[in-house]
C-alpha positions in Angstrom: -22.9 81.7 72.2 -25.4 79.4 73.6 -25.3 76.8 76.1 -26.4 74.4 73.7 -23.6 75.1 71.5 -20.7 75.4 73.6 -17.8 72.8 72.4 -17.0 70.6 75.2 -13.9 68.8 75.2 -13.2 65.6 78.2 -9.7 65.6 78.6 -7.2 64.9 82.2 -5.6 67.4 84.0 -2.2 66.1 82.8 -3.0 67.0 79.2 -3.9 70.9 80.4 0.3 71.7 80.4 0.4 70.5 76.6 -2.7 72.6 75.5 -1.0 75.6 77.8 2.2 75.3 75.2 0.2 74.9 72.3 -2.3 78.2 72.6 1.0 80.0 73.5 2.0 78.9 70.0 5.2 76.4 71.2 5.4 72.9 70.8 5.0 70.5 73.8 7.8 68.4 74.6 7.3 64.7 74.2 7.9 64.3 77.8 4.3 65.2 78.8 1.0 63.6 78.1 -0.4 65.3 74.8 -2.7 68.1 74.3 -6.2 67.7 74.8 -7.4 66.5 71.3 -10.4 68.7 69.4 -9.5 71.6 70.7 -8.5 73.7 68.0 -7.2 77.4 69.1 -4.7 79.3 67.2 -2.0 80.8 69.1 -2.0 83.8 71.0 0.6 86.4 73.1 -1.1 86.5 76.0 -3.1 83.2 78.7 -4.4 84.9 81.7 -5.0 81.6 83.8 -7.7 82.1 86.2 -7.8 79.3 89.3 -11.0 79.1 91.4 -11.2 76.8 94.7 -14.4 75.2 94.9 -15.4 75.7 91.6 -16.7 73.3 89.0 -19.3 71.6 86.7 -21.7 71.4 89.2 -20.8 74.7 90.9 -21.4 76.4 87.4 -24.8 74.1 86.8 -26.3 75.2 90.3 -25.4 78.6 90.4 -25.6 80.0 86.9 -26.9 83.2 88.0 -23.6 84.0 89.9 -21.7 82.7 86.6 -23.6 84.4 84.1 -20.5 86.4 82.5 -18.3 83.0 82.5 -21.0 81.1 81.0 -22.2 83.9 78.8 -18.6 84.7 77.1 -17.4 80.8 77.3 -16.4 79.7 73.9 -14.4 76.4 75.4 -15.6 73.7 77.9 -12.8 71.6 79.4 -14.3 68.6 81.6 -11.0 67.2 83.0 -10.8 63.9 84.7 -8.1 63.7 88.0 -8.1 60.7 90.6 -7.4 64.0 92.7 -9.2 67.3 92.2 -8.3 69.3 94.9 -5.8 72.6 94.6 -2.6 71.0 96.0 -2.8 68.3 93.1 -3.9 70.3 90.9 -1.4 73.0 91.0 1.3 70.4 91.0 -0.4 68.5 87.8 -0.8 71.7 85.7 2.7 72.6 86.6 4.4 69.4 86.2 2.3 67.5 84.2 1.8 64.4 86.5 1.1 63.8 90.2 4.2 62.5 91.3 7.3 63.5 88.6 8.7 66.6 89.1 11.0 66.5 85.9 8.8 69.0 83.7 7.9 72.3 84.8 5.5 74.5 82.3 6.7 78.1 84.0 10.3 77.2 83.3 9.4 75.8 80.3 7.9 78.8 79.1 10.3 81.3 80.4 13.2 79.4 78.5 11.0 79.4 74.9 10.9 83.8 75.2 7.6 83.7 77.3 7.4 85.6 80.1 5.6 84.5 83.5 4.0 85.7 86.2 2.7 83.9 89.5 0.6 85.6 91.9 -1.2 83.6 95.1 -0.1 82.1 98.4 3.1 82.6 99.2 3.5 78.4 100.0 2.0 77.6 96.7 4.5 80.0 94.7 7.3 79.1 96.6 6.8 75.6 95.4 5.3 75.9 92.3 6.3 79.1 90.5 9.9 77.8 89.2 11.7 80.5 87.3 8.6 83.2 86.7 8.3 85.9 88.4 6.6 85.9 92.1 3.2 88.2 93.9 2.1 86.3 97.3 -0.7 87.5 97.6 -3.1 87.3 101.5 -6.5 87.6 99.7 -8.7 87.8 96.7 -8.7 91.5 96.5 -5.0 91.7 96.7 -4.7 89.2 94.1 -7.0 91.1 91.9 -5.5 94.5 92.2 -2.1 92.5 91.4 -3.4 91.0 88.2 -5.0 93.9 87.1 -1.7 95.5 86.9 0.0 92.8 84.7 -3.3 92.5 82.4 -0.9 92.8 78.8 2.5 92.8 80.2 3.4 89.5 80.4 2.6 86.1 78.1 1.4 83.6 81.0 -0.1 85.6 83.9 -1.5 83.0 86.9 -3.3 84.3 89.5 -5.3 81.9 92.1 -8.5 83.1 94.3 -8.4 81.4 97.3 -10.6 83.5 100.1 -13.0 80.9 100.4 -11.3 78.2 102.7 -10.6 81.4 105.2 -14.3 82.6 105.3 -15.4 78.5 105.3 -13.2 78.3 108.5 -14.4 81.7 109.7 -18.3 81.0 109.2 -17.6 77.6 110.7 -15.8 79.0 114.1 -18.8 81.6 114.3 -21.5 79.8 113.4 -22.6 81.6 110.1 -23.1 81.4 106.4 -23.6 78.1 105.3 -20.8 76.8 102.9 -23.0 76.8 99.7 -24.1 80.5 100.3 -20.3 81.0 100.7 -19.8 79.6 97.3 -22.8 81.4 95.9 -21.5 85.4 96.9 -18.1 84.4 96.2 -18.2 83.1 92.6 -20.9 86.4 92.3 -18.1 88.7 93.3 -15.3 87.2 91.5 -17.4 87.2 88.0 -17.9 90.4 88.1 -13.6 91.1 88.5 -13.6 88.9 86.0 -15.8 90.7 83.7 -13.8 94.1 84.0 -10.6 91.8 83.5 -12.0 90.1 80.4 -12.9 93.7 78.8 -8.8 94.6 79.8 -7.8 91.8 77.6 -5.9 93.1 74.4 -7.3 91.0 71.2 -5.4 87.8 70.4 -5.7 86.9 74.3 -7.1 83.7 75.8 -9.0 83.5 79.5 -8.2 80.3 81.0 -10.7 79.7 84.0 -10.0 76.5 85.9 -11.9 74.9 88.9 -10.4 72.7 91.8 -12.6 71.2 94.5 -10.5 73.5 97.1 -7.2 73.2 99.1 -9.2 70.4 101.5 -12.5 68.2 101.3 -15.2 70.4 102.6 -18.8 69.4 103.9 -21.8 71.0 101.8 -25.4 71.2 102.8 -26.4 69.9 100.0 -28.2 66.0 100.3 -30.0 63.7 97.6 -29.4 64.0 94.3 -27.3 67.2 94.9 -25.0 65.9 96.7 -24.3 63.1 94.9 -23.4 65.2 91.5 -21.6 67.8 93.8 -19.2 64.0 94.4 -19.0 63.5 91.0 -18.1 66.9 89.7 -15.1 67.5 87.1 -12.8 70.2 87.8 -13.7 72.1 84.8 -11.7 74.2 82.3 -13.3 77.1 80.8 -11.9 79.4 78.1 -12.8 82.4 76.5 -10.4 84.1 73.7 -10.1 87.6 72.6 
């Protein structure tokens, strides 16, 4: 599919638990905002959820190159509007729905409809976010990805988070090294291509569920004019691809 053609859908991140239920073929409780409207997928067994630090509409504008397979295999753009896009919020909005309330929570959710879940990432984050699903703390991207690769098929939500880039930010930083962007740039290179040979793992009737944060804490680009003022206004995006 072409760039020009790819639906695009704005919706909030407090919608994305809704449209989580729904592709999983379930119906959202009335407790939680709605699903995001338009989007029309039927259900499927199996939502790999795929969250990137640092990654969003502008990240997958400027460096296309690096994103080629997500852009290329994209059948679903999700521009979703937060008053706080960074991973802490995010994680507790897609898992609960809202910013604050902790009454909902889409793992336990899941697991009690038949739907087995899997969490695999920081052991802080899945202490406090995974609920009833099963647990992988994971110290690094490559862990994380030899993890997921395991599960690919086995169970009906698998989330898995890639989070090396605020380690080799604060790395680069103490040793004077690669700017932040060319961080970005090599990382979201390296992590397509796992998520190529992941995508092509994928038994049919499967759904890829890439979503961006703006990272765990604000970080300083070198970016300046009119880069960095669309870097400030960038979406954390949601980007899905079905099989």
């Amino acid at each position: 599919m072409s760039d020009d053609e790819l639906p695009t859908f704005t919706g909030t991140m407090e919608q994305v638990p809704a449209t989580i239920i729904k592709i999983l073929g379930l119906t959202p409780p009335t407790t939680i905002p709605e699903a995001i409207k338009g989007l029309e997928l039927e259900p499927v067994d199996q939502i790999l959820l795929v969250i990137l630090d640092n990654f969003g509409l502008f990240e997958i504008t400027v460096h296309h190159n690096e994103s080629k397979f997500i852009i290329q295999e994209s059948q679903y753009l999700l521009l979703l509007e937060t008053s706080n896009p960074y991973t802490l919020a995010i994680l507790q909005t897609l898992i609960h729905g809202d910013l604050s309330s902790k009454e909902f929570h889409l793992m336990n959710f899941l697991q009690n409809h038949g739907k087995t879940c899997t969490m695999i990432g920081q052991k802080s984050d899945i202490e406090a976010f995974a609920g009833q699903a099963k647990k992988i703390p994971t110290s690094g991207d490559m862990t994380t990805w030899v993890q997921a690769s395991k599960l690919l098929n086995r169970v009906n939500f698998l989330s898995l988070h890639f989070l090396d880039f605020e380690n080799l930010y604060k790395r680069s930083i103490q040793f004077k090294r690669t700017p932040p962007e060319n961080l970005i740039s090599r990382l979201i290179l390296r992590t397509s291509k796992w998520l190529t040979g992941m995508f092509k793992q994928l038994r049919r009737n499967s759904v890829m569920f890439i979503l961006g944060t703006h990272g765990r804490t604000k970080i300083e680009m070198g970016y300046s004019g009119k880069f960095a003022e669309w870097r400030k206004a960038s979406l954390p995006i949601g980007v899905l691809m079905r099989k």
